[in-house]
N, C-alpha and C positions, 0 to 999 in steps of 0.2 A: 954528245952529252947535252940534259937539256934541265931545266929546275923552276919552279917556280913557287909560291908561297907555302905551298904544301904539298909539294912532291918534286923526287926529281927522277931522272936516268944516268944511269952511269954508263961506259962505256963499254960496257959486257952486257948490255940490255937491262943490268937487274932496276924494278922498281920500285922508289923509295916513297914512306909517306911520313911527314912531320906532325907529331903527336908531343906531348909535355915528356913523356918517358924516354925522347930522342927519336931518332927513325927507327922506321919497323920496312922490312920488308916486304912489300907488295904481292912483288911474284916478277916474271920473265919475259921479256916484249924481244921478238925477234925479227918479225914479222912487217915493218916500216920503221918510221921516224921516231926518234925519243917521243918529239910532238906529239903523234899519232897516240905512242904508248900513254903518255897523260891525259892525253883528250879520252882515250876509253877508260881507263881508272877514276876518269873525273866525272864522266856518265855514270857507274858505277854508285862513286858516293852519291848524285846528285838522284841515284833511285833509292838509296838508304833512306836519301831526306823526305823523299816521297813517300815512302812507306811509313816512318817515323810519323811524318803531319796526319798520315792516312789513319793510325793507328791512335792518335791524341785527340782525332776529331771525332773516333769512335766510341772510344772511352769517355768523351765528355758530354756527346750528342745520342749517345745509343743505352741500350739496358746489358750490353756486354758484360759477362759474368767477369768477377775480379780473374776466376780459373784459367779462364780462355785468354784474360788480359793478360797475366801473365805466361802464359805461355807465348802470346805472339811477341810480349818485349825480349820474350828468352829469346827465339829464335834470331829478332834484330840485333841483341846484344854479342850473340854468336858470330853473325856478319862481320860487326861492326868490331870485334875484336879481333876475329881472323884477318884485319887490317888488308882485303881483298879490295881497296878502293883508295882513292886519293880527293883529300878534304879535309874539312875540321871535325876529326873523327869524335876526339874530348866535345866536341858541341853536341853531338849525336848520343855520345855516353849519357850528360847532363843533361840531356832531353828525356833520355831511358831514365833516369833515374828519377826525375823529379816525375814521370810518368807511374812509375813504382808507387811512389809517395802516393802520387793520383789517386791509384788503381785501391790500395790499401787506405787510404781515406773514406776513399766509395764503399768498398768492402765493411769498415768499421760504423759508417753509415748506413748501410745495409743491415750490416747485424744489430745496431739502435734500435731501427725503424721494422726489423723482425722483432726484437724483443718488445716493442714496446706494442706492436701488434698482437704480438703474442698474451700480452699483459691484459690486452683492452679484451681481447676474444675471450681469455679466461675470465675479466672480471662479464664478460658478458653472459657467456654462459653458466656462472653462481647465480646470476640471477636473474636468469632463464630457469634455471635448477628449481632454488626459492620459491620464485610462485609458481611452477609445475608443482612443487612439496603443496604449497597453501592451498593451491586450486584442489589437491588432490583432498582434501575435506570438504572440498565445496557442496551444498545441496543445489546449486543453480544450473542444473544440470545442463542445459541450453546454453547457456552463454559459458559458461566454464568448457564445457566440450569442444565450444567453438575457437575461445580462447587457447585450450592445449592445441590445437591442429594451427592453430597463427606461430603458438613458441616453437612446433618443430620446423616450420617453414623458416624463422628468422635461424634456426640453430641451425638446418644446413647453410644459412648462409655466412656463417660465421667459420675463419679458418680453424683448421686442424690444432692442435694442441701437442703437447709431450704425448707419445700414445699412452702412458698411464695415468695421466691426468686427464685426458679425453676419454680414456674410458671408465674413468672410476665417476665424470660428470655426467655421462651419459647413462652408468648404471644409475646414477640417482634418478635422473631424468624419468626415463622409462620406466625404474620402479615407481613415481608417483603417477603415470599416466595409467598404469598398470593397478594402480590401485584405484583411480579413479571412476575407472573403467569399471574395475570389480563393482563397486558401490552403486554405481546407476545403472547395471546389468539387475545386479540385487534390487534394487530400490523399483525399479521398473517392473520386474517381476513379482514383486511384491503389489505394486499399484494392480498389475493385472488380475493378482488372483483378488486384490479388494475389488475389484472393478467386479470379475463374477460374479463375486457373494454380493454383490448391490444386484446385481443383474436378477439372483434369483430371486432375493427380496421384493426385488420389483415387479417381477412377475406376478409375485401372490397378490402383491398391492392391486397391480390393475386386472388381477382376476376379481379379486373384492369387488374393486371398483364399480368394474363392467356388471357385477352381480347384482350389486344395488341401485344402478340407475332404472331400474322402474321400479323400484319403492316408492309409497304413497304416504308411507308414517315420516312425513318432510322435519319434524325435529329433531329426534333418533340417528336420522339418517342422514342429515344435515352436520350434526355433530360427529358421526362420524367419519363421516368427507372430511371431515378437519383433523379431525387424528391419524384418518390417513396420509394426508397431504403432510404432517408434522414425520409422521416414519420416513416418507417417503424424503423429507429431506436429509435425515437424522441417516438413513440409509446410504447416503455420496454417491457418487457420481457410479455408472456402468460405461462400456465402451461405448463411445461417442455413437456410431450408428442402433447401437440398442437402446442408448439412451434415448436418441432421437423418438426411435419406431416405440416405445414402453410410453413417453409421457405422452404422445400423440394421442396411447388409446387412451389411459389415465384422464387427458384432458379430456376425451370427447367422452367418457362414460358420466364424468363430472356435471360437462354441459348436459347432457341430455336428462340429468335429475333437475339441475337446477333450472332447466327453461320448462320443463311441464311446473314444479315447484310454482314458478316465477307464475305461468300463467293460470294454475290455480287460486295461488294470490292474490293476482288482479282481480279477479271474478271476486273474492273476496271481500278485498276491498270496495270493488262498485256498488257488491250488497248491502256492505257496515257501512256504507258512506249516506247507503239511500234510509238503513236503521237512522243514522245520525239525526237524519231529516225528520224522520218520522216521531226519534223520539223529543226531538228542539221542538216542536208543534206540542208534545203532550205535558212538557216542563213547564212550556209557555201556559198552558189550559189551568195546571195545580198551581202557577205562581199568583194567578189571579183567586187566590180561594185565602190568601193571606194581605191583607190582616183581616183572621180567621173573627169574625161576628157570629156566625151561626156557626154554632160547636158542632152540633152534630149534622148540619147538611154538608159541612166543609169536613166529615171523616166520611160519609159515604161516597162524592165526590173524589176526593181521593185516593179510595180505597178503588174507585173505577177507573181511575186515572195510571193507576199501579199495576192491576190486571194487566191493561194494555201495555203498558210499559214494557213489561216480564214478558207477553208474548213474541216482543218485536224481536227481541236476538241482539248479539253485539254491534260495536258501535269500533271505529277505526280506534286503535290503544292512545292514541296521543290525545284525543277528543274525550275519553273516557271521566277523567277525572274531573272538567270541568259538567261537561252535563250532568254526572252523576250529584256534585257537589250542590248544582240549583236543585236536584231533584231531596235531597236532604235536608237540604235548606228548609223547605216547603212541611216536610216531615217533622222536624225540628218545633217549627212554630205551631203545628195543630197539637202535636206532643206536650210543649207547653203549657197552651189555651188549656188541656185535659187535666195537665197538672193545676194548674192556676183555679178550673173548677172544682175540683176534689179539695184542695184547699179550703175552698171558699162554703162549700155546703155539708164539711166533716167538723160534728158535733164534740168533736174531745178537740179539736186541736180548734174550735173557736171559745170551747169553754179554757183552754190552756192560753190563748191568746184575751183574756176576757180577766182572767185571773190576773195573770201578767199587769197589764193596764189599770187594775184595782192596786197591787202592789205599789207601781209606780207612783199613781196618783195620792197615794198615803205618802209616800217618802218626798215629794213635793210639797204638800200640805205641812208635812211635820218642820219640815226645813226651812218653812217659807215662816212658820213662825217661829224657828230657833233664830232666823236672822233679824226679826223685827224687836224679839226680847233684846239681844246682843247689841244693835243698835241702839234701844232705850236705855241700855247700859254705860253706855257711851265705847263700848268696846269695839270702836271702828276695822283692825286688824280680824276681831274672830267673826264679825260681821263680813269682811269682802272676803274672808276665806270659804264662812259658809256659803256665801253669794253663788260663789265659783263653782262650785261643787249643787247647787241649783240648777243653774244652765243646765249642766251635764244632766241632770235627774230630769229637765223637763226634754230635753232634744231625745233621750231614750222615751219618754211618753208621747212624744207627738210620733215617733213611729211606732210604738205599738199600737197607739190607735186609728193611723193609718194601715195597716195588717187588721186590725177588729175591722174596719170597713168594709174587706175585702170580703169578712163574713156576712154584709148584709147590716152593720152596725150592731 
């Protein structure tokens, strides 16, 4: 017979092991020494423990499913009940158990850290959803199209969902991408058929065009380039390559009016520029005929100076108005000299200036002795009044008899 803290042998081989519920039997050692029989039931519990530590360091170091956890504590606990070992079996139970606790802590921690995944994925894909819905009005067609192809890359990366909540996110989803889609299919299709109708437009434009660059009627023509060049914008845009190859002709029928145009003009100009010259020399010739002395050598003068004038032709437009302005000038003054003579040698309007100065000079005379009586009077006030009223009477006779002069006195 043989015993020791936690097991013994009795003398019919059986063996015992020490547990809080009293002994439990073992099992039947025949085979050697009681010894012998403890030393192997003590191997025994001492792999229980082995497996126990093996199994705690699993569950705390590893991603072991609680499922599989607990099935391997079942399986220990089975061992360890079928009291096939010798040891502190209660130590092994309270290891399983507080293992349990473990396993089911982890487990409820897991389903947290599912839920609360689950919570973040769904709040993420509402609003993935959201502006897939908002993008789906977008006209920004580029960046918006670009933007839906990013949200369904981040939405496969987002986990799974309840399958009815994952599908009913998804149908919104793809309903707005789907709509999207429609809009700048449409919208694009619509730009293409305006893009034609510019295209044809444009055609007739630079057929016009092409037509009138050797026209010579350059103001007409000129103005018209401009009307077309206004359709031609008013018209919008055609497909980028016809657009290219339409305004290339457009421009070059353009140029080719306006460079012959252009060097018509110059010729133009060198000519008016050399009139300008010719006629500053003949302005110069009639300014010296003023101040007009001789009436009438300074009108045929003139009148020759005019001649030439009228044959020379235009003059640059910006020069116009002052040469023209001396040459007026000069007209002006022998115009007057003409008037100033007619004045001077016409018989009603020197007898009408003749008469005048008779008039005056009576009302002078009269007044000049209404204020000499009025002073003998001693009536000083209706003397300075008449006085006053003098002045005035005689400054109107000293010009009308300066005008009688003009007749020769």
């Amino acid at each position: 017979m043989s015993s020791d803290r936690w097991g013994r042998v009795d003398e019919t081989g059986t063996v015992y092991v020490r547990t809080a519920d009293g002994e439990k039997v073992v099992g039947s050692w025949q085979a050697g020494s009681p010894e012998e029989a403890l030393a192997y039931f003590e191997r025994k519990y001492e792999g229980l423990v082995v497996e126990v530590g093996l199994l705690e360091r699993r569950v705390r170091t590893t991603d072991l499913s609680a499922k599989d956890a607990m099935v391997a504590i079942g399986h220990l606990r089975t061992q360890v009940d079928e009291h096939h070992a010798v040891g502190d079996l209660d130590a092994l139970r309270e290891r399983l158990d507080k293992l349990v606790a473990a396993v089911e802590a982890r487990r409820e921690e897991r389903k947290a850290a599912k839920a609360k995944q689950s919570e973040e994925a769904r709040t993420a894909k509402e609003a993935l959803v959201a502006e897939a819905e908002e993008l789906a009005a977008s006209e920004q067609w580029r960046s918006a199209g670009e933007r839906l192809r990013a949200l369904v890359d981040t939405w496969k990366g987002l986990p799974r969902l309840d399958r009815k909540t994952d599908d009913e996110l998804w149908h919104r989803f793809s309903h707005a991408r789907s709509a999207f889609s429609k809009r700048r299919k449409a919208h694009f299709a619509s730009l293409d058929a305006q893009r034609e109708d510019a295209r044809k437009v444009k055609e007739k434009l630079v057929a016009e065009a092409e037509a009138l660059s050797g026209s010579t009627d350059w103001g007409p023509t000129a103005a018209r380039y401009r009307e077309l060049m206004a359709e031609w914008k008013a018209a919008g845009r055609a497909q980028r390559e016809a657009e290219d190859e339409l305004w290339a002709r457009f421009r070059g029928a353009q140029d080719v009016f306006f460079q012959a145009r252009g060097k018509v003009f110059a010729e133009r100009d060198a000519e008016q520029q050399a009139n300008l010259t010719l006629k500053e020399e003949l302005v110069a010739e009639a300014e010296k005929l003023v101040p007009v002395t001789d009436l009438k050598a300074a009108r045929a003068a003139f009148r020759s100076v005019n001649e030439r004038w009228e044959a020379i032709g235009h003059v640059p437009r910006d020069a116009r108005p002052r040469i023209e302005g001396r040459m007026h000038a000069v007209e002006r003054a022998i115009q007057e000299a003409e008037e100033a003579e007619w004045r001077r040698t016409n018989p009603e309007a020197r007898a009408r200036a003749a008469g005048l100065t008779g008039q005056l000079q009576a009302a002078v005379d009269k007044l000049q002795e209404q204020v000499e009586k009025a002073r003998a009077a001693g009536n000083e006030a209706k003397a300075a009044k008449l006085a006053q009223e003098l002045e005035g009477r005689k400054a109107l006779l000293d010009q009308a008899l300066k005008g009688l002069e003009e007749f020769g006195g």
